[in-house]
C-alpha angles and dihedrals in degrees: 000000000000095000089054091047088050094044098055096045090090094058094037087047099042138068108251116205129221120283089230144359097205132069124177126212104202093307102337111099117217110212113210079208101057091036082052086060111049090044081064104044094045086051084049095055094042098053088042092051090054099050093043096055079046090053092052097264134134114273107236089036091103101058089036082067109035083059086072090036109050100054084048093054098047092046098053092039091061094043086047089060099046096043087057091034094040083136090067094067113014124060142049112345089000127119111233085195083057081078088069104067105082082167087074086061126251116134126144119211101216090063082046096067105028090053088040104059090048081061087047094048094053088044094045092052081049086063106037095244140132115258091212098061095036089056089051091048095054105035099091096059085045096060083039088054096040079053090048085050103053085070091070088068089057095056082050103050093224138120096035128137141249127301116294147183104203112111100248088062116137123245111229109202130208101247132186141186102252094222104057102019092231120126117280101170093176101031102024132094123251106250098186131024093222108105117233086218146328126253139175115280099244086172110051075043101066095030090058084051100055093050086057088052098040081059089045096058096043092053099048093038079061102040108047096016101235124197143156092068103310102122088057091055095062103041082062100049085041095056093039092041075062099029091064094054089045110041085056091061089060120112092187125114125268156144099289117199105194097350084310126115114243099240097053083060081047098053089042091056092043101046078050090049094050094043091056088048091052089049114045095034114084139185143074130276121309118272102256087231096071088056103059081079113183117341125250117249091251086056093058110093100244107245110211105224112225121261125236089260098058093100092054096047092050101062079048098062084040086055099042093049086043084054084061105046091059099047081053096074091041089060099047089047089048088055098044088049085052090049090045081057114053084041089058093044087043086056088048105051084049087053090056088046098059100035092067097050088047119007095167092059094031109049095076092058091038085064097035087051091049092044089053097039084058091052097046096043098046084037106097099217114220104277092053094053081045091061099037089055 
């Protein structure tokens, strides 16, 4: 009972690693890295294109502008690493066209960003917004991608560091391409479960790290309101302050400059670069009105163009409203001329009356009213003559 106890505490204690990084679906093969990294890149998007409506943008413009960024940045990233591991592909015994195949693994993250952010500034100008604040908004799901994508190393079993005893130490396997036999340690299939070694996990190292630093960034970019450019900043000082003390743990091989590997002299330039930028950059956060940028078609009211028979149409409705002006007239006068009446029939009435009570008194008026009853009824007042004429 003991011997079995004691034999399993090194597999209960260490890291395995996957048995395999690639699955084939009938001849397709399904690569755990590049699945790594689109996970990555889709989480990116979705948490950019969340801060960025926050922030008062347009909602699309996001993707609009990682389309031109992505391909940048996978492209720079591919050509980062073989500049610095030329010696991987080109030389005696060594394949140039093996450059190629960014499924195998192999980006640097340096080209990455500086590619693409060439990709981000033509798709920013596209879409009428400030580079500054688009690179804030969407530094947080890049530290968290470039996290998701550690874990393709893993399935890899690549980038990790020297031999270890800690617990929490990985278990590198002997793997081989099933068909030939011959050592495959990325492609290939675990034969035995017995590691070969155990190493540092670089990779859970630096993954554990850019959380930290995705959480880092959140919290200050909340909390203080950075903008032009600032969050980024310090995403940037944040990954290579981590990158340094973790490059150098990497047993790994690589480009050395004085017995240094080339990315550590990378991270260092960088974390100063970014240091200067926090601190010589000032102001708050960007006014939300500068980030709608220029509108998409859909959002641009329609304007109906007017047709060929506009300029006719449009005399009618004058017509028609000058046809009622006229009548206008006509009806008060009409009104007036029925008021003139029952106020003429209402004096009369009053005449009879008191003509009976007194004819003698009452006949000269009688005949002067009905006189002037005749005149003012067969009289056209002036509104009439108006809208005869």
């Amino acid at each position: 009972m003991g011997v079995n106890a004691a034999s399993a505490t090194p597999f209960l204690a260490n890291i395995p690693s996957p048995p395999q990084g690639v699955w084939y679906i009938g001849p397709i093969p399904l690569r755990a890295y590049a699945l790594c990294i689109i996970v990555g890149i889709v989480l990116a998007v979705w948490i950019s294109n969340r801060r960025w409506i926050a922030r008062g943008g347009r909602e699309g413009t996001v993707v609009d502008v990682a389309v031109w960024a992505v391909p940048f940045g996978l492209i720079g990233g591919r050509l980062y690493h073989v500049a610095t591991d030329w010696y991987k592909y080109f030389g005696p015994d060594k394949n140039p066209l093996d450059a190629l195949k960014v499924w195998e693994g192999g980006l640097g993250i340096w080209g990455a960003v500086a590619l693409g952010a060439v990709g981000a500034w033509i798709g920013c100008r596209q879409r009428g917004v400030p580079l500054p604040a688009f690179a804030d908004t969407v530094a947080p799901g890049l530290v968290l991608a470039q996290a998701v994508g550690r874990l393709g190393n893993w399935f890899n079993q690549e980038l990790y560091g020297g031999p270890t005893t800690v617990p929490w130490g990985l278990e590198i396997y002997r793997r081989i391409d099933p068909e030939t036999g011959l050592a495959d340690p990325i492609a290939g299939v675990a034969v035995d479960p017995t590691p070969i070694t155990v190493v540092h996990p670089t990779f859970l190292y630096e993954l554990i790290w850019n959380v930290g630093v995705f959480l880092l960034v959140l919290w200050a970019d909340r909390k203080f309101r950075m903008g032009h450019g600032r969050v980024f900043a310090l995403y940037v000082a944040g990954y290579t302050a981590g990158r340094v003390w973790i490059e150098m743990m990497r047993s790994d091989e690589a480009t050395h400059i004085l017995g240094i590997r080339i990315n550590v002299f990378t991270s260092l330039l960088v974390f100063l670069a970014a240091v200067v930028y926090l601190l010589v950059v000032r102001g708050k956060r960007e006014d939300p009105a500068l980030l709608a940028g220029k509108p998409y078609p859909e959002d641009i009211p329609s304007t109906v163009e007017p047709s060929d028979d506009s300029d006719t149409e449009e005399p009618k409705s004058g017509d028609s409203k000058a046809t009622e002006d006229k009548t206008t007239p006509d009806s008060k006068g009409s009104t007036d001329s029925k008021d003139s009446t029952d106020s003429n029939l209402t004096d009369s009435k009053d005449s009879t009356d008191s003509n009976t009570e007194s004819p003698s008194e009452t006949a000269p008026d009688e005949d002067n009213s009905g006189s002037t009853e005749d005149e003012a009824s067969s009289a056209p007042s002036d509104k009439d003559v108006k809208s005869q004429s």
